[in-house]
C-alpha positions in Angstrom: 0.0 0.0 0.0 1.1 3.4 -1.0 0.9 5.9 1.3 2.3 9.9 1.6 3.1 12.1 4.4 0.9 15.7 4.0 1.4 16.0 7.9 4.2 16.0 10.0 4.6 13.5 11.7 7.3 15.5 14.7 9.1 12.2 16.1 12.4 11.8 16.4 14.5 8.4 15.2 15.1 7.1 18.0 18.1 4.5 17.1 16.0 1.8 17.3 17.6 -0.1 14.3 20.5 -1.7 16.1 18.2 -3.1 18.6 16.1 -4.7 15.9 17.3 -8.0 15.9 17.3 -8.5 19.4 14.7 -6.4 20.8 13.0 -9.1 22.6 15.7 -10.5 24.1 16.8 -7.5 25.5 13.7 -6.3 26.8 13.2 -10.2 28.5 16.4 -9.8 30.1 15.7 -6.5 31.3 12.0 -7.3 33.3 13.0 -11.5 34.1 12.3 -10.5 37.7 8.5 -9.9 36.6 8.6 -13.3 36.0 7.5 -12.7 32.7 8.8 -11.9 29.1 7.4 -9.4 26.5 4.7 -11.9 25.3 2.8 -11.9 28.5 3.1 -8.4 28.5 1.8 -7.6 24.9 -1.0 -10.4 25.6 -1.7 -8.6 29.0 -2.0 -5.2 26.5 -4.6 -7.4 23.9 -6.7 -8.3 27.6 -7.2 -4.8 28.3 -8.4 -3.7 24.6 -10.7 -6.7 24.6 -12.3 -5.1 27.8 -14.5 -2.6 26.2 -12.6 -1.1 23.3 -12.6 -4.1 20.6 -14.6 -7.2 19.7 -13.8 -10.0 17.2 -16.7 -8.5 15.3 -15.5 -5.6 14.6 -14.5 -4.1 11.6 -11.9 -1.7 11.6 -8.3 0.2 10.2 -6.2 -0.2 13.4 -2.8 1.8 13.6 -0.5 0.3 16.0 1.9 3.5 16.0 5.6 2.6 17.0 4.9 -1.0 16.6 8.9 -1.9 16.7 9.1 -5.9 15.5 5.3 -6.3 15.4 4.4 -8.8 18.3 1.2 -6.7 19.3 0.4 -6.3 16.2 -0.2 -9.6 14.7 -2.1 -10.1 17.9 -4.7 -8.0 17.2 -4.9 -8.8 13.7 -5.0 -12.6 15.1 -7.8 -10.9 17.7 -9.7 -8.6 14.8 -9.9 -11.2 11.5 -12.5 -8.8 9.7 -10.2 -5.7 10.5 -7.5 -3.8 8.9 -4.2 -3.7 11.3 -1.6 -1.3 10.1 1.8 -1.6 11.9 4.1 1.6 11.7 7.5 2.3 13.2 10.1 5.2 12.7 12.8 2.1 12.5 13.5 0.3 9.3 15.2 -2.7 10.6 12.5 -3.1 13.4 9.6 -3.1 10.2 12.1 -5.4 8.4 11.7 -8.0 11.3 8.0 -7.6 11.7 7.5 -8.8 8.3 9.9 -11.7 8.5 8.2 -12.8 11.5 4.3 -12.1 10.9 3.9 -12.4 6.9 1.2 -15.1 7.8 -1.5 -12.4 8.6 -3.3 -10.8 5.4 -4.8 -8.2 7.8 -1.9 -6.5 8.6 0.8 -4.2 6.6 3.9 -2.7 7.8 4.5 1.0 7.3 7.6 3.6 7.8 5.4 6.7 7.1 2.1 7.8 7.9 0.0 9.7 4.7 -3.9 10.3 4.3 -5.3 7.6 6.0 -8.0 7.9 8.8 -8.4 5.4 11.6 -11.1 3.8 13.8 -8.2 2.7 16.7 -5.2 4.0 17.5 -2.8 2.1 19.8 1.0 4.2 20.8 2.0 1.1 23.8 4.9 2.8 25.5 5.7 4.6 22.6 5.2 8.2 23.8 7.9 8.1 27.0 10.9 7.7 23.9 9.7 10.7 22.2 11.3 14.3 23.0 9.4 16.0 25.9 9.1 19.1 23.4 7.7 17.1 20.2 4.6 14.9 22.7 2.3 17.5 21.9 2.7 17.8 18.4 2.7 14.2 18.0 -0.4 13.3 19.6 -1.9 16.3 17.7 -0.6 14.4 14.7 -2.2 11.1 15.7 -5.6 13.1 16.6 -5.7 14.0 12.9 -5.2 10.4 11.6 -8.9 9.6 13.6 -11.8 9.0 11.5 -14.7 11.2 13.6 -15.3 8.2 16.2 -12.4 6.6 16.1 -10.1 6.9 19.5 -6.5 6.5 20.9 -5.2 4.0 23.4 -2.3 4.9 25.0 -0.4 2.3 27.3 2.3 4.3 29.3 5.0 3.6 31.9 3.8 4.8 35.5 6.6 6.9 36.9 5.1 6.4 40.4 5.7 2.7 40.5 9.4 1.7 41.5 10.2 -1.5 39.8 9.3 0.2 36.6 11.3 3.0 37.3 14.1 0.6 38.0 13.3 -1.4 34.7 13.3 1.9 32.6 16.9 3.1 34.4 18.4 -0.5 33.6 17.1 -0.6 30.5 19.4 0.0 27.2 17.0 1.5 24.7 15.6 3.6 27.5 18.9 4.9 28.1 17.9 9.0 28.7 14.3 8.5 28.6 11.6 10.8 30.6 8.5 9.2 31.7 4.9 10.6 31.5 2.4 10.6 34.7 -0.9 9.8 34.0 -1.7 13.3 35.1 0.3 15.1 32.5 -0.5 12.4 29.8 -4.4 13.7 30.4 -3.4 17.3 30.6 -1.6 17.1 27.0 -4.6 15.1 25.6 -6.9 17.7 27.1 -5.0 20.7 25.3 -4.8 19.1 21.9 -8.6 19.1 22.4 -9.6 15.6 22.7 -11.6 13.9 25.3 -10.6 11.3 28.4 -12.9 8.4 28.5 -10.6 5.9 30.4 -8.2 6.2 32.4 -6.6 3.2 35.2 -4.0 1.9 36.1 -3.2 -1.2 35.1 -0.4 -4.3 35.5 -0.7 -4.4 39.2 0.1 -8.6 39.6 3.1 -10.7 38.7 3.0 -13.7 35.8 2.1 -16.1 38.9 -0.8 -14.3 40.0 -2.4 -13.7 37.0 -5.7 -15.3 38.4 -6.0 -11.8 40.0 -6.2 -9.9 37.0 -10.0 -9.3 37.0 -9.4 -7.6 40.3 -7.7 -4.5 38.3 -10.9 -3.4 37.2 -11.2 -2.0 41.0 -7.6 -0.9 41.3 -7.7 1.9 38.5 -7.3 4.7 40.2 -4.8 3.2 42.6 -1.5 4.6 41.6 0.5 1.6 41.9 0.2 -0.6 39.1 3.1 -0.4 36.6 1.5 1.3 33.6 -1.8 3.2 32.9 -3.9 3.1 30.2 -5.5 5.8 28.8 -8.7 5.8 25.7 -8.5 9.2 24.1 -11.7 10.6 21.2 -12.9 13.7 19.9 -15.2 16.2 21.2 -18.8 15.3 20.3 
């Protein structure tokens, strides 16, 4: 699929390409004393979106924006088999891998560059905390303009009050310089670039091994402890 850029899209490379080929590794390695590796959480991610923002009925153009090697997004193309699931990263090499690893799925293209198409879903999963404090605002402006009229934006971030994720960020080799978002400020950007807030929780509160507590977050949203927060952003009606 062709596509051309007629909007900026203000984002930074962020030398992701000479982490392409081992991406998951590293990020295993770096969050092993979760006892669990980046599959759980990327599945963990696909829970939360099936609770109340998706359906396997659904028919819709997804944009996973800053996808890196793909692994969420085949999952939701797996999860949304009448939907479109476009993956798009600022690294090459990362797109080169996503497509070596998930050419099974005829739902879901790889892009470098954004152009004129308009989307139901939006998904940025940790994506924003990598981009220049100075370009955020411009780049979720950018993202709000991709939305078809209904669509909306899910943003999975880092929670900067929760320890062991600070400690995974500081340890962590592609995070190296990093500045995390509070939910707080995440909902004060999203607020000035004019859209609306209509979730907003904390989430990833249990371990792998207590998984079986997971239904419990639904009462621990605005408890904030849990090691990311997830945010569903629209426009103004």
């Amino acid at each position: 699929m062709e596509t051309q850029i007629d909007w900026p899209i203000p984002m930074s490379d962020t030398g992701f390409d000479k982490f392409a080929s081992q991406y998951s590794e590293i990020l295993d390695r770096n969050i092993r004393f979760s006892g669990a590796g980046r599959q759980y959480f990327d599945e963990y991610k696909l829970l939360c979106l099936k609770n109340g923002v998706i359906s396997p009925e659904d028919s819709l153009d997804v944009l996973d924006f800053g996808c890196g090697t793909g692994e969420l997004s085949s999952l939701i193309a797996k999860a949304l088999p009448r939907s479109r699931v476009f993956g798009m990263d600022v690294s090459e090499k990362s797109l080169d891998v996503a497509r070596q690893r998930h050419d099974n799925y005829e739902n879901l293209i790889f892009l470098h560059e954004l152009g004129n198409e308009k989307y139901d879903l939006i998904l940025a999963a940790n994506v924003f905390h990598h981009v220049p404090v100075d370009e955020r605002g411009g780049l979720l402006l950018s993202l709000k303009y991709a939305l078809k009229p209904d669509g909306r934006i899910v943003i999975f971030e880092h929670n900067p009050w929760n320890l062991l994720t600070r400690h995974a960020v500081k340890t962590c080799e592609f995070d190296v310089g990093v500045t995390l978002i509070s939910r707080r400020n995440f909902m004060r950007m999203a607020q000035q670039t004019g859209m609306t807030v209509s979730v907003k929780r904390y989430v990833v509160f249990f371990p792998k091994f207590a998984a079986r507590l997971i239904p419990l977050e639904l009462l621990l949203g605005n408890v904030p402890f849990g090691a990311q927060y997830m945010l569903v952003l629209g426009l103004p009606r």
